[in-house]
N, C-alpha and C positions, 0 to 999 in steps of 0.2 A: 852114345851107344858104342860099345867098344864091344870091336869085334874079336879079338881072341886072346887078348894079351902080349898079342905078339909087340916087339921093338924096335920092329925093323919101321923107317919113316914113315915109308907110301902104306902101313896101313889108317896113318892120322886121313889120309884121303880115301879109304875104305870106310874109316867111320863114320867121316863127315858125307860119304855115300848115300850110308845106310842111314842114317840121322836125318839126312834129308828127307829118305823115303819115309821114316816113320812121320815128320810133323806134316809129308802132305798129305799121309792117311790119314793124319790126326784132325789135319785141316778139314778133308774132306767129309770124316765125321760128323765133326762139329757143325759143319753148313747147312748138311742136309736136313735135321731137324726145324733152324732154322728159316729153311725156304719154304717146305712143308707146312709150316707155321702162319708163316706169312703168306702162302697163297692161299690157304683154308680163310686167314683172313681177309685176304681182297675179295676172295668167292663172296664170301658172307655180307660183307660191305654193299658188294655190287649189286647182289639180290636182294638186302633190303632197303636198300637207296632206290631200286629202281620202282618208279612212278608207274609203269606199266604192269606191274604185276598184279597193281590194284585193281584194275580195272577187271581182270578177269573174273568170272562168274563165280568162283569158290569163293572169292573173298567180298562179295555181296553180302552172304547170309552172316548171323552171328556169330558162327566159326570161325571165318572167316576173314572178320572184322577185330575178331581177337587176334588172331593168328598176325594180323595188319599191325596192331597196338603194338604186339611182343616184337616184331620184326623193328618196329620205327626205336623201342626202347633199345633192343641188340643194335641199330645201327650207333648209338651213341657211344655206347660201351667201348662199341669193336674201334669208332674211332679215338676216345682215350686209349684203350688200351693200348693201341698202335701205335700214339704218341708217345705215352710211357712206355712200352717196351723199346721202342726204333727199333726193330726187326731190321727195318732197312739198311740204317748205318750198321749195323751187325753183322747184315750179309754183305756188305760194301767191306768193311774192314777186312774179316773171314777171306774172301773173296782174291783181297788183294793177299793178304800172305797166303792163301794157297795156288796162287801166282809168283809171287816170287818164290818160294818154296821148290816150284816145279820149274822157274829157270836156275835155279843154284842145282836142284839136281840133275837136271840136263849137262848144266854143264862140269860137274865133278864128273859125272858118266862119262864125256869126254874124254875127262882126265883120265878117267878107269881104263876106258880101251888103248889111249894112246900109250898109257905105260903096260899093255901088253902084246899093244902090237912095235914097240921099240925094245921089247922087253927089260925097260929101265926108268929110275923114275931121276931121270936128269933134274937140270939148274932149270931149264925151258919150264919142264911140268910142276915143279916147286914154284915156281911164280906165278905158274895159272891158277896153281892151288891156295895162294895165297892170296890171291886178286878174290877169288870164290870167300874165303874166309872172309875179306873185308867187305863184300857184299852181305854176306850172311850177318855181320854186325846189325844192319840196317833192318833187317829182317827179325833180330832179336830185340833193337830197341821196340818197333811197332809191338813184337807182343808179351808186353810185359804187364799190358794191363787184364789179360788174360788168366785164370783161372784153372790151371790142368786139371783134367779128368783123371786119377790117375789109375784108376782099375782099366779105363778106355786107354790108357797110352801105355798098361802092359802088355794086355791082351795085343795090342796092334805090334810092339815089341816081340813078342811071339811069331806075329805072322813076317814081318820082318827077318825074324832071324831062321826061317825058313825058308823066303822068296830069295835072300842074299847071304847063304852061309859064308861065314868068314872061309872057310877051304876052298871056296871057289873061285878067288883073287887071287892075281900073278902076284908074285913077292921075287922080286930080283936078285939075284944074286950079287952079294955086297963084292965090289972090287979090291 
């Protein structure tokens, strides 16, 4: 995500700023469909696994003795499907890079303030930036077996370059 063309260094730590911020939106996107998914499915599970709902007075009569049949077929389904999907390891992976995600951003933002409240992006803050980039590695190789949305990762690009205009980052004056 390059924020303005500019060539001055400290804005490679404005991009990887804002980069961060867009894969944790992207992240957090991505999850939520996900968990929604999966608790619709434990809902559905739970209710027609359970043994007590039989018993109650609607599902005595014929109606309700289908309704019994269909619920006992959906519990089968929902637990293939739930195998075959892994919802779970989906939201466990998801999960974790938009946790790491959100400490690589943390701490570039770090980085952000400290070269404006020094007003300079020294050898110190070059190597913290640099440490961040070599964590970010670790964060690219997990998701590579990931799939980008990519109408979802410009629209959020968008909102990005809104939340953090490149004019609004200190740029130090070169010595």
């Amino acid at each position: 995500m390059s924020a303005s063309g500019n060539d001055h260094a400290v804005f490679d730590v404005y991009d990887r700023f804002r980069t961060s911020r867009l894969n944790i939106k992207y992240q957090e996107a991505m999850l939520r469909p996900l968990v929604r998914w999966n608790t619709v499915l434990e809902i559905a599970l739970g209710i027609s696994a359970c043994s007590g709902f039989t018993a109650l007075w609607f599902f005595q009569c014929d109606v309700g003795k289908r309704i019994i049949e269909v619920l006992s077929a959906s519990t089968a389904i929902i637990a293939v499907a739930r195998t075959v999907l892994k919802l779970e390891l989906k939201i466990r992976n998801r999960q974790e890079m938009l946790d790491g995600y959100r400490i690589l951003h943390h701490d570039l933002g770090k980085i952000v303030i400290l070269i404006h409240q020094k007003q300079a992006y020294d050898a110190d803050l070059r190597q913290q930036f640099i440490s961040a980039v070599d964590r970010e590695r670790d964060l690219v190789k997990k998701s590579k077996d990931f799939y980008p949305n990519r109408r979802l990762l410009l629209q959020l690009y968008e909102e990005v370059n809104q939340e953090l205009p490149a004019e609004t980052f200190y740029v130090p004056k070169e010595h």
